[in-house]
PABALO-359568 format. One record per residue (C-alpha): x, y, z. Coordinates in steps of 0.02 Angstrom, whole numbers, padded with zeros to 5 digits, always signed. Each point is the difference from the previous one (the first is absolute). Layout:
! residues N
XYZ/...
//
This chain:
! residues 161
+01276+01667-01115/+00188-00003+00011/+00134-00112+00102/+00153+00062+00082/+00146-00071+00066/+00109+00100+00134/+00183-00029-00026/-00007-00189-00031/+00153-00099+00052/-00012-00145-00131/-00007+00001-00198/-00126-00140-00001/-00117+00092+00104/+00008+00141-00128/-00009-00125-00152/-00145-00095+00086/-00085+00168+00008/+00027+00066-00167/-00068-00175-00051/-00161+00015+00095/-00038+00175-00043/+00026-00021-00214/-00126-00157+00041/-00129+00101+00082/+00032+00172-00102/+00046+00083+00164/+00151+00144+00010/+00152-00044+00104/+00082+00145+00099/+00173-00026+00084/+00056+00110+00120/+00190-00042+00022/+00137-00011+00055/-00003-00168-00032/+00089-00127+00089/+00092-00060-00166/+00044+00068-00177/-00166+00036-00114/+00077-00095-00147/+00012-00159+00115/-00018-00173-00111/-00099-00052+00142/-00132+00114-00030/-00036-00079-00173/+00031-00172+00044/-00153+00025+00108/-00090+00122-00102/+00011-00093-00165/-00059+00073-00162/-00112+00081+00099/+00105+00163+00086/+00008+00108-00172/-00218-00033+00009/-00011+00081+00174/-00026+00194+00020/+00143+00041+00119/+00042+00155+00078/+00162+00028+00080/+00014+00114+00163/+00155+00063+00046/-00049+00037+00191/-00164+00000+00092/-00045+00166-00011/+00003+00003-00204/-00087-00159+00035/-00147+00099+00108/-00007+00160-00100/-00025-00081-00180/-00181+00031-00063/-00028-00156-00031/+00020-00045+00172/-00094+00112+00065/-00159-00028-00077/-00055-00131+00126/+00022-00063+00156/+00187-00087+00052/-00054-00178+00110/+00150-00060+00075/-00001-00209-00002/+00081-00050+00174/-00004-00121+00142/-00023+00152+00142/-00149+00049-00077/-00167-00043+00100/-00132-00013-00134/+00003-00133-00143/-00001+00028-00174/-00165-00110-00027/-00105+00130+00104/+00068+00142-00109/-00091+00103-00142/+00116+00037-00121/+00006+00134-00118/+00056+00016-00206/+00133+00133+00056/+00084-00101+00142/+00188-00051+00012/+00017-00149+00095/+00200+00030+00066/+00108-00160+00057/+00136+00036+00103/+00187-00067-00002/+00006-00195+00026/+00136+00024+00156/-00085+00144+00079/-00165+00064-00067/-00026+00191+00018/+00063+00129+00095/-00107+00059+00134/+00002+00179-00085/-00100-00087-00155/-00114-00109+00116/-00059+00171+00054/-00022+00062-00164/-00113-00152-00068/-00187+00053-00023/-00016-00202+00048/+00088-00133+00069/-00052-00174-00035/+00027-00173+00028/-00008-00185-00047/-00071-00112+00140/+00116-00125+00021/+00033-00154+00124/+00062+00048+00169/+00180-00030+00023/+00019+00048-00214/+00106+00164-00010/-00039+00040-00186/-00019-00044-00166/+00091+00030-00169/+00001+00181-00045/-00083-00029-00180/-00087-00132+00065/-00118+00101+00145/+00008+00149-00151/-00099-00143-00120/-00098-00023+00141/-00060+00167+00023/-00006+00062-00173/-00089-00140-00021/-00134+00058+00103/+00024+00179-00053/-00007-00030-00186/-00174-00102+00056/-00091+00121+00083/+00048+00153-00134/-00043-00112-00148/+00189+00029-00036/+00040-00160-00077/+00069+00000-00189/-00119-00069-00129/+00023-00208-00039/+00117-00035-00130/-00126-00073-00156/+00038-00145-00107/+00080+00113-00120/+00132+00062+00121/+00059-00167+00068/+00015-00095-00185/+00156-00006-00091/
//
């Protein structure tokens, strides 16, 4: 199980990502250009302590981002708000990458058609969308759930100090 982010606009959404995925032991691929500089304060304001702990691999372009092997060894499920089936009615599998688009545009329609899935959150009529990390916790979440994907608790011994 990976998550992606397509040429995100804002450093917190990157930090907030590299945060969740070092908490739930879950790679991090970036497929830029990103919408501001990768050394960005903002990014570890948000990420913490936490970025250097996340498995992230940088993309320069979508196509490196498509063709890496590690990509390719599952299916790519686009998260978005055009898709028609919802995330909760989904079987996921240990090989997926769950992509998030940009925050001020999503995807191009070019990589909507190349998704194996698109999927979304059901949400309150009149509600556009939610956070981009925050629907990608949502539905790695799920995913990490159903593949038995979760990391193992922390013990006694790893939380004392």
């Amino acid at each position: 199980m990976r998550l992606a982010l397509y040429a995100p606009d804002m450093p917190q959404t990157l930090g907030a990502a590299q945060r969740l995925c070092a908490c739930l032991d879950v790679p991090l691929d970036v497929i830029e250009p990103c919408g501001f500089p990768f050394d960005d304060r903002r990014i570890r304001r948000v990420a913490l302590d936490y970025g250097p702990a996340a498995d992230l691999r940088r993309h320069a372009d979508l196509e490196r981002f498509m063709t890496h092997p590690d990509r390719r060894a599952g299916r790519l499920i686009l998260l978005t708000t055009k898709a028609s089936g919802a995330y909760c009615d989904f079987a996921f599998g240990a090989g997926d990458t769950l992509l998030l688009g940009r925050e001020s545009a999503g995807v191009p329609d070019a990589l909507h058609a190349r998704a194996d899935a698109r999927l979304r959150i059901p949400m309150r009529a009149g509600m556009r969308s939610l956070n981009i990390v925050s629907a990608g916790a949502m539905v790695l979440g799920e995913a990490l759930r159903q593949i038995g994907g979760f990391p193992a608790p922390a013990t006694s011994e790893d939380t004392s100090q």
